[in-house]
Every structure is written in structure tokens, then in C-alpha cells.
C-alpha positions in Angstrom: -41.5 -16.0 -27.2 -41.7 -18.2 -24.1 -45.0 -16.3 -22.7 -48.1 -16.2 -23.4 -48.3 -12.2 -23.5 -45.6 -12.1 -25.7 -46.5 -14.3 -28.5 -49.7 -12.3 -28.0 -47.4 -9.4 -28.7 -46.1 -10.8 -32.0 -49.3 -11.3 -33.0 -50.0 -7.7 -32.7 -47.0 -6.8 -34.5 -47.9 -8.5 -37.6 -51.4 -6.9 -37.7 -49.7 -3.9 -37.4 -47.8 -4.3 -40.3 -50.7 -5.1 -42.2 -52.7 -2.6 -41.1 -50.3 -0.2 -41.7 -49.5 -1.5 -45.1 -53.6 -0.9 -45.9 -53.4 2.9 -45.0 -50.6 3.3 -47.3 -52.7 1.9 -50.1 -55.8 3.6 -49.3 -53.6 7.3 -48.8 -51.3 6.9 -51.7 -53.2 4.4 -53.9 -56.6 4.6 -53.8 -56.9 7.9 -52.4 -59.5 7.4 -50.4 -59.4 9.1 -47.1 -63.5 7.1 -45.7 -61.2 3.8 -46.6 -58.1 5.5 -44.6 -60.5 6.3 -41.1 -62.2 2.8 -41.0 -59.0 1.3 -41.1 -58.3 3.3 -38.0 -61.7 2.7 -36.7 -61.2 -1.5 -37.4 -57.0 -0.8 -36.4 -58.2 1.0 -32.8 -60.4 -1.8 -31.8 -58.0 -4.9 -33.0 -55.2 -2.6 -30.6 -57.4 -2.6 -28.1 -58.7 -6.4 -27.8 -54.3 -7.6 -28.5 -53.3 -5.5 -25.7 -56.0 -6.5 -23.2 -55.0 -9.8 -23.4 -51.4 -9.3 -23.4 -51.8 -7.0 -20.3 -54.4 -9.7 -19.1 -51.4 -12.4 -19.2 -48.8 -10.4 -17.3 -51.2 -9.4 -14.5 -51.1 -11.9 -11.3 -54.6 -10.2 -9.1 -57.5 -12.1 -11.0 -59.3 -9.2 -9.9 -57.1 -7.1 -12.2 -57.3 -10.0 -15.1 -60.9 -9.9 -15.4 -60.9 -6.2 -15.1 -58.4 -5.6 -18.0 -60.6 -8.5 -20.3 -63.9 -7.6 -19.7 -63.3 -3.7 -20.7 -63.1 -4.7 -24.2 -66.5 -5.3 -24.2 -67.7 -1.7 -23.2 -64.8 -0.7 -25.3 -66.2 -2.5 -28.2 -69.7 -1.1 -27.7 -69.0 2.1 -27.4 -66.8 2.4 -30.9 -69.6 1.4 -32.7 -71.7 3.4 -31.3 -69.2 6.8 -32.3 -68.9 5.3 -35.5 -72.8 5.3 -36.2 -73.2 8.6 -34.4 -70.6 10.3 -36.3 -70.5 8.3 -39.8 -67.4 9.1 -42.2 -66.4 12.3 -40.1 -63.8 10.7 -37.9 -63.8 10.9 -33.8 -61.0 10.8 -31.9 -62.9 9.9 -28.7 -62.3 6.1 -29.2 -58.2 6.9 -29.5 -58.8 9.0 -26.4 -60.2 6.4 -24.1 -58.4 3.7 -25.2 -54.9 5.5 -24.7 -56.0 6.8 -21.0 -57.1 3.0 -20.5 -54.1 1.8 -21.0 -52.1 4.3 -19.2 -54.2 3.3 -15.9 -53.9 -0.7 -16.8 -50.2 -0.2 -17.5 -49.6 2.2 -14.1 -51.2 -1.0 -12.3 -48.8 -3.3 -14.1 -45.7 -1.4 -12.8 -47.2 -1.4 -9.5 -47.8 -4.9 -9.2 -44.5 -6.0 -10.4 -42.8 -3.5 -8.1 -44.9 -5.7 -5.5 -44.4 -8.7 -6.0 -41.1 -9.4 -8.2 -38.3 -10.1 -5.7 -35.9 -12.3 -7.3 -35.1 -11.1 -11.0 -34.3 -7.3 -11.6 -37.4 -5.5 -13.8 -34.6 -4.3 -16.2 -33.9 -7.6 -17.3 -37.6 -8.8 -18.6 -38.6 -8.6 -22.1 -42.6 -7.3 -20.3 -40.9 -4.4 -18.7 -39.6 -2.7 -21.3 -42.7 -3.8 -23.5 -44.8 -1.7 -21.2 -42.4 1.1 -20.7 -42.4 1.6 -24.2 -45.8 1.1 -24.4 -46.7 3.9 -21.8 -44.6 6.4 -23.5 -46.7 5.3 -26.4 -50.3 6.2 -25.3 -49.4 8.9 -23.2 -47.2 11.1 -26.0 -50.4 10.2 -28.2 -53.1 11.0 -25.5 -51.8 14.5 -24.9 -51.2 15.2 -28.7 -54.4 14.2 -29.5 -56.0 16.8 -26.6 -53.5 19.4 -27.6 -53.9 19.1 -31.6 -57.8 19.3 -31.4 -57.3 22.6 -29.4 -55.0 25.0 -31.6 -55.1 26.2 -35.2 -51.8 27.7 -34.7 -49.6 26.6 -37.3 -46.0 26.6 -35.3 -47.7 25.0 -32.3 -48.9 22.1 -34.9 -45.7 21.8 -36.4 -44.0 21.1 -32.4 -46.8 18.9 -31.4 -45.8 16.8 -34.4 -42.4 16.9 -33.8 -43.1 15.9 -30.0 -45.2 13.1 -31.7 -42.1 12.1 -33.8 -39.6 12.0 -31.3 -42.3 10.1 -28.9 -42.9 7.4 -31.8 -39.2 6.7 -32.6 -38.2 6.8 -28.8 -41.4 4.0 -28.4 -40.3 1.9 -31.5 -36.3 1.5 -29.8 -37.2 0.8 -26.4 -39.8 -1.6 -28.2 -36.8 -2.9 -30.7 -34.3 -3.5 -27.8 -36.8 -4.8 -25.1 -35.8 -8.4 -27.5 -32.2 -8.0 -25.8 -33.6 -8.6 -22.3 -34.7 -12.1 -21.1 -38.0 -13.1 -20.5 -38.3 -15.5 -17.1 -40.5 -17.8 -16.7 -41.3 -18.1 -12.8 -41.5 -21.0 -11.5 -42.4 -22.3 -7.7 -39.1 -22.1 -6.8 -38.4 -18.7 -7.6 -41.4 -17.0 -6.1 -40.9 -16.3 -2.6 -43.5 -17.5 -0.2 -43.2 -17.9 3.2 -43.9 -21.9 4.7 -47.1 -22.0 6.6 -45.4 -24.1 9.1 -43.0 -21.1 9.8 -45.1 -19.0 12.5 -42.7 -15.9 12.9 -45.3 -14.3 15.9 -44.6 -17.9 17.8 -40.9 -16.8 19.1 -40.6 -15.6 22.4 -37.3 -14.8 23.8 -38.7 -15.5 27.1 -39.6 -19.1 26.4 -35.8 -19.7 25.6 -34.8 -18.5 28.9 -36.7 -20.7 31.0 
């Protein structure tokens, strides 16, 4: 963990474990499915705030930085607001927008670092596969989430779970082996910048002639 965003990711992988531990006591303990949404509820917003920032350290554009931070706000707002329109019947709108979020933010990421990374390879960086794995994440849950709200169809259920399945393990391995990549830490002398004093337009093969 030599990054800020990743330490930021460790962090989220503990409350994870935590949260998920709590579901598993409110499911098969308590029984209490009210307990078992509002840990999603409380889960879905502490996702959303970890992952801002993580993305928020890996961007470069401040534009993009304060973009990716100051959605949580709006983010914030409006899960409160589903939560006391729709009390203990559970709304997957929050899920929705915060997995199509992140599929835009993430897009950008991969963009940028196509852009601007020019001296180590993307498949060697710890970030990379992070966010690979991270966009097969929310987009295999974004489309099971719009296809499982639209069918009552019992086999078509039973392969949008096992979609879900396969999309959940295949996340949690590129996740697990991202840790066998190498995270750089760039420095001055690996970016590549052009010296000011260099003027490129100022050579004229002419000039040499004479």
C-alpha cells in the first residue's frame, strides 16, 4: 500500500467484511429483513463515499477530482431522500445510480491513463486491475438489477443469478490477483514532459543551409 488510493482501498475492504458480516447476522440470526435493507442502505452510501476518494486519488485533471468528490454530496442527499420516501420497502434507485456513476468515473479513468501513462505498461499497476475489476463489478450488477426488476419468469431469474455469480467471482479474482502487480509511484523523472527551452517549431532546414 504505497498510494494513497490504495490504502483507501483497504480501508474499504475491511468495512466490507464488516458489513457483510452484519447482514449475515441480521438474515440468519436475527431474522430481520428492515435490519438487513438499512445495512444496504448505510453499506451503499459508505461504497459510495470509499470509492470517490479512491477514484479521486488516481485521477490527474483536477477538474475530474473535484467532479468525482463533490458527487458524493448529491449522492448522499438523494439516498436519504429514497429512504424517507419509500421507508422499510427497499429502492433500488440508489444501487442504480451509484453503479452507472461509477461506470462513467471509471470509463474516464481508463481514458486518462491511456493518455497520459507512457513509461510503465497499465498491466503492471495494482490501480488497473483494481478498476477493471471494479467495472465488471457495477456493470454485471447495473444490468441485473434493470433486468431482475423486469421479469417474473422463474428460469430467466435463475440465469440472471447465475450471470450475477459468475460476474461476482470473476470481480473478486481479478480483485485478489491485482496484489500481484506493482503499484508505481511516479516520480518527476518518469513523467515525460517536454523542456520549455526545447522549441520544436524553431528548426528550419533552411537556416542550416545558409
Amino acid at each position: 500500500m504505497n498510494t494513497r488510493g490504495l490504502k483507501v482501498f483497504f480501508i474499504y475492504t475491511i468495512l466490507l467484511s464488516l458489513f457483510v458480516l452484519l447482514n449475515i447476522i441480521a438474515i440468519n440470526i436475527l431474522k430481520s429483513k428492515p435490519l438487513y435493507f438499512n445495512v444496504i442502505r448505510v453499506y451503499t452510501i459508505v461504497e459510495y463515499v470509499l470509492f470517490a476518494i479512491f477514484l479521486n486519488q488516481l485521477y490527474k485533471n483536477k477538474l475530474a477530482k473535484k467532479i468525482v468528490l463533490y458527487s458524493i454530496i448529491p449522492f448522499v442527499i438523494f439516498c436519504i431522500l429514497n429512504y424517507m420516501s419509500n421507508g422499510s420497502k427497499f429502492s433500488s434507485y440508489p444501487l442504480l445510480t451509484e453503479f452507472l456513476a461509477f461506470i462513467v468515473f471509471i470509463i474516464y479513468f481508463f481514458y486518462e491513463k491511456m493518455k497520459t501513462e507512457v513509461v510503465n505498461p497499465l498491466y503492471q499497476s495494482i490501480t488497473f486491475w483494481i478498476c477493471v475489476g471494479l467495472f465488471l463489478y457495477f456493470t454485471g450488477n447495473f444490468f441485473y438489477l434493470l433486468f431482475i426488476d423486469s421479469t417474473t419468469d422463474k428460469i430467466v431469474l435463475q440465469q440472471l443469478r447465475t450471470i450475477y455469480s459468475i460476474v461476482t467471482i470473476s470481480k473478486n479474482i481479478l480483485l485478489s490477483l491485482a496484489f500481484l502487480a506493482h503499484e508505481q509511484i511516479e516520480s518527476n523523472e518518469e513523467s515525460f514532459n517536454i523542456p520549455n527551452e526545447l522549441n520544436l517549431d524553431s528548426f528550419n532546414p533552411k537556416n542550416n543551409l545558409n
